[in-house]
KOLPAKOL-396972 format. One record per atom (N, C-alpha, C): residue in one letter; x, y, z; residue number from 1. Coordinates in pm, whole numbers, plus 50000, padded with zeros to 5 digits. Layout:
! residues N
   aa      px      py      pz     i
    A       X       Y       Z   NUM
...
This chain:
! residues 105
   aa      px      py      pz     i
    X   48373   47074   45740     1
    X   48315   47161   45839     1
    X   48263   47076   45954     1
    X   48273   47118   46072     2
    X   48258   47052   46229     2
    X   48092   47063   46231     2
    X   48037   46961   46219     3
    X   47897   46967   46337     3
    X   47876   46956   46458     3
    X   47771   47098   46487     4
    X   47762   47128   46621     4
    X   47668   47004   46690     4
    X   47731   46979   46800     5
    X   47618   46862   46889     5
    X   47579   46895   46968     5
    X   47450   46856   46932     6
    X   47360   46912   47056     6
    X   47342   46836   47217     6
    X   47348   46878   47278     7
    X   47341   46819   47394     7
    X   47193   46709   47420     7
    X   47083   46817   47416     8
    X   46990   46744   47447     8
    X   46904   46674   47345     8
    X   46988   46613   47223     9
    X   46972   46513   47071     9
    X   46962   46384   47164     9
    X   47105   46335   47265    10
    X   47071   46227   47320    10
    X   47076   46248   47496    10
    X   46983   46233   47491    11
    X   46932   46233   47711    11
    X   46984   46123   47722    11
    X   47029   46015   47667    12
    X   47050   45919   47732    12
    X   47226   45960   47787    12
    X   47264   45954   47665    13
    X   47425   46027   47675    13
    X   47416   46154   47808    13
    X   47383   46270   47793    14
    X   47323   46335   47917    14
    X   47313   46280   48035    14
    X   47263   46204   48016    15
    X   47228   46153   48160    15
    X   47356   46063   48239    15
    X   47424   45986   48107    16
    X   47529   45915   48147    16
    X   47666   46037   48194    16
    X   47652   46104   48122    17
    X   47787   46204   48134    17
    X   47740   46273   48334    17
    X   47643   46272   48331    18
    X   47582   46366   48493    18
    X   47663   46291   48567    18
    X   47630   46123   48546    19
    X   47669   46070   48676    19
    X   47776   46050   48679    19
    X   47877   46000   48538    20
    X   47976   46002   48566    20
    X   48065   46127   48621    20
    X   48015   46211   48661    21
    X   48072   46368   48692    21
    X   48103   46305   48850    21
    X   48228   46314   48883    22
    X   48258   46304   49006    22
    X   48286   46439   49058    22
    X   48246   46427   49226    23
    X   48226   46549   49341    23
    X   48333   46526   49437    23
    X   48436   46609   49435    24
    X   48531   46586   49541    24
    X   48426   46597   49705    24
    X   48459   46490   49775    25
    X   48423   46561   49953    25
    X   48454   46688   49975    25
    X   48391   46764   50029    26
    X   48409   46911   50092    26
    X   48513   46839   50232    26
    X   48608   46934   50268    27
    X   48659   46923   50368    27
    X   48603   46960   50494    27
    X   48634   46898   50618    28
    X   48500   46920   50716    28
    X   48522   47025   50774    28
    X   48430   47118   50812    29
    X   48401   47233   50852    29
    X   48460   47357   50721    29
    X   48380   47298   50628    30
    X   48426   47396   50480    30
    X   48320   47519   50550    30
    X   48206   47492   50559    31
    X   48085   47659   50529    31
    X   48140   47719   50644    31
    X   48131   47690   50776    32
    X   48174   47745   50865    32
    X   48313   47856   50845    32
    X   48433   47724   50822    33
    X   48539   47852   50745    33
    X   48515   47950   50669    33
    X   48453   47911   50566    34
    X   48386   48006   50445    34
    X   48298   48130   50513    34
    X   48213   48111   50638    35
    X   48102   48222   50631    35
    X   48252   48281   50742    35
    X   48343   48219   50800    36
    X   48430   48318   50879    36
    X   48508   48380   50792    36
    X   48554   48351   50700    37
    X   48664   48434   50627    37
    X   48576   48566   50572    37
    X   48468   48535   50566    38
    X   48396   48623   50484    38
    X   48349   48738   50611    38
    X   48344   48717   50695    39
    X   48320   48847   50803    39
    X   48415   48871   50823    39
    X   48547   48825   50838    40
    X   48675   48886   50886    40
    X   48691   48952   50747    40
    X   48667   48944   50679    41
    X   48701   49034   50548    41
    X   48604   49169   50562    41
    X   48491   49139   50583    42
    X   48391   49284   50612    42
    X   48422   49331   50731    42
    X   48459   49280   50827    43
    X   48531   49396   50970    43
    X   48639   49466   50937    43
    X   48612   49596   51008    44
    X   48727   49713   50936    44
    X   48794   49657   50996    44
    X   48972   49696   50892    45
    X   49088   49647   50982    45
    X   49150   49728   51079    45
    X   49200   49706   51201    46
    X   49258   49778   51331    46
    X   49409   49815   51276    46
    X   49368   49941   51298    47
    X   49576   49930   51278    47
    X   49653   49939   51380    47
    X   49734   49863   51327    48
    X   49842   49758   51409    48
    X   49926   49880   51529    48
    X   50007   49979   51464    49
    X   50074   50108   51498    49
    X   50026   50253   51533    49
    X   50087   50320   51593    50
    X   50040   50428   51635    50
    X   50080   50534   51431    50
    X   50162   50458   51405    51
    X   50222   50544   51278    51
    X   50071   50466   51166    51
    X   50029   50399   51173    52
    X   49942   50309   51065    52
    X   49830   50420   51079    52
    X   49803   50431   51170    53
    X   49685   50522   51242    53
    X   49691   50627   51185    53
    X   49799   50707   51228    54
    X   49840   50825   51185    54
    X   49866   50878   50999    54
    X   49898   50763   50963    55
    X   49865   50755   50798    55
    X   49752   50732   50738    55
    X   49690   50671   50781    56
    X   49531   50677   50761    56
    X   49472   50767   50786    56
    X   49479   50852   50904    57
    X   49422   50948   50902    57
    X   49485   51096   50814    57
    X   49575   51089   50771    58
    X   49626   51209   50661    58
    X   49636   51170   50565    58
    X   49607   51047   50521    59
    X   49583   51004   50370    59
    X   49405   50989   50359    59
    X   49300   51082   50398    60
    X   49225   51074   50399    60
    X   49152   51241   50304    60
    X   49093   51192   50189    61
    X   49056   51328   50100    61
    X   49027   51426   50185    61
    X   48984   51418   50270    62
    X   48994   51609   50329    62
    X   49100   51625   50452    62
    X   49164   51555   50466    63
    X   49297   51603   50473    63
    X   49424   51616   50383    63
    X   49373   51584   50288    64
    X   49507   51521   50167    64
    X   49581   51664   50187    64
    X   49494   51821   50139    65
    X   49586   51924   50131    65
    X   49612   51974   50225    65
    X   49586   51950   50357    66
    X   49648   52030   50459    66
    X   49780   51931   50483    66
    X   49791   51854   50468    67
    X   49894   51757   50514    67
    X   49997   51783   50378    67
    X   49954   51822   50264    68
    X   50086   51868   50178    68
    X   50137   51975   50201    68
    X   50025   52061   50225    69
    X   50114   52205   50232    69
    X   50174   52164   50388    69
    X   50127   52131   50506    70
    X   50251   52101   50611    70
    X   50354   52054   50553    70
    X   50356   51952   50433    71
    X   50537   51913   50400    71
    X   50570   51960   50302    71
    X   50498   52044   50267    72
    X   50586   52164   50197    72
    X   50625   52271   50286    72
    X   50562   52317   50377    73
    X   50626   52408   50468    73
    X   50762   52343   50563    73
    X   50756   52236   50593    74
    X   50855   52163   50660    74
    X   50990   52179   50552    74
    X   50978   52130   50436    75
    X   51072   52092   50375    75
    X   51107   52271   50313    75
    X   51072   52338   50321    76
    X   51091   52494   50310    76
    X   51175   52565   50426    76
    X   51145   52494   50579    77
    X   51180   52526   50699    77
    X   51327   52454   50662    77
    X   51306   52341   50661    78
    X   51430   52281   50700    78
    X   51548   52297   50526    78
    X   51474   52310   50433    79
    X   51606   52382   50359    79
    X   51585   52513   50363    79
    X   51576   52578   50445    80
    X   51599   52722   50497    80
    X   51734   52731   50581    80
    X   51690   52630   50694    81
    X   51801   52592   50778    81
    X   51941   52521   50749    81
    X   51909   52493   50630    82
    X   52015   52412   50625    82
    X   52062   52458   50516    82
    X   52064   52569   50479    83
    X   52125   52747   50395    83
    X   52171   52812   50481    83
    X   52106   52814   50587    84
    X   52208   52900   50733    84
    X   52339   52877   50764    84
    X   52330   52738   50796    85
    X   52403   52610   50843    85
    X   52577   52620   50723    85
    X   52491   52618   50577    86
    X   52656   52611   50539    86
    X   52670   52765   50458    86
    X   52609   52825   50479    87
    X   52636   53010   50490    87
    X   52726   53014   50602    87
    X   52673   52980   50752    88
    X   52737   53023   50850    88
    X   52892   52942   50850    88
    X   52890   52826   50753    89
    X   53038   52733   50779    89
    X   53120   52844   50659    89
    X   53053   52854   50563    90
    X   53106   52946   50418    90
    X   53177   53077   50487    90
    X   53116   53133   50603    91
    X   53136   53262   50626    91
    X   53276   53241   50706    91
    X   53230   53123   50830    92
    X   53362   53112   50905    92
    X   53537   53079   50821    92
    X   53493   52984   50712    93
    X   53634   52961   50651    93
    X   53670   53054   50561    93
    X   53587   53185   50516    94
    X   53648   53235   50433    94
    X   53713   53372   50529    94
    X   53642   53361   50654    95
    X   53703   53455   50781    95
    X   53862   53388   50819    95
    X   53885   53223   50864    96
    X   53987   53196   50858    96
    X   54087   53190   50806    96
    X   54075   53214   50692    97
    X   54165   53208   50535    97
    X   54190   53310   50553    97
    X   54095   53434   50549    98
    X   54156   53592   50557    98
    X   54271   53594   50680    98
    X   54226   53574   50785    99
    X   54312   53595   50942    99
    X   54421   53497   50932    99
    X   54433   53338   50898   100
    X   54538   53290   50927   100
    X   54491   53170   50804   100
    X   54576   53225   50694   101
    X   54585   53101   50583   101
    X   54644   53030   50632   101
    X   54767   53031   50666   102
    X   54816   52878   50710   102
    X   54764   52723   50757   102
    X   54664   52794   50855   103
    X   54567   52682   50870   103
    X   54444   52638   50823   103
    X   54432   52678   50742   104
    X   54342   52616   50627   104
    X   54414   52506   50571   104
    X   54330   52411   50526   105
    X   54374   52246   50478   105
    X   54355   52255   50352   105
């Protein structure tokens, strides 16, 4: 079984292990960088785009549901329209076929 060692059994050892502890140099102008990174991190960020903007502001909880039901109404509009679209092509070729099969492909 392992015995636990205590650290402070020998101060002398202690004391030798402190100094031998080597301290890398800080690189120069370390705090300075350090206290800047650290405010550029707490300033809100600017967005870059007129579209960045615009997503931020409808990805925001009280807009979340008005901005779904708009793309659900959009995507309701536009496959509405685009049921017209091949109704109205459906209607014309089955009009051409009646009047002149021949030219149907």
């Amino acid at each position: 079984m392992k015995e636990k060692h205590d650290s402070t059994a020998d101060p002398q050892l202690s004391n030798l292990l402190r100094a031998a502890r080597v301290a890398p140099p800080m690189p120069p102008r370390f705090a300075p960088s350090v206290w800047h990174r650290i405010e550029k991190s707490e300033t809100p960020a600017t967005s870059a785009t007129w579209l960045d903007a615009l997503a931020t502001l409808i990805l925001r909880p009280r807009f979340a549901l008005s901005t779904a039901a708009a793309l659900l109404l959009a995507g309701v509009f536009l496959g509405t329209v685009a049921g017209w679209q091949t109704a109205r092509q459906e209607a014309q070729l089955n009009y051409l076929t009646a009047v002149a099969p021949h030219f149907v492909h």
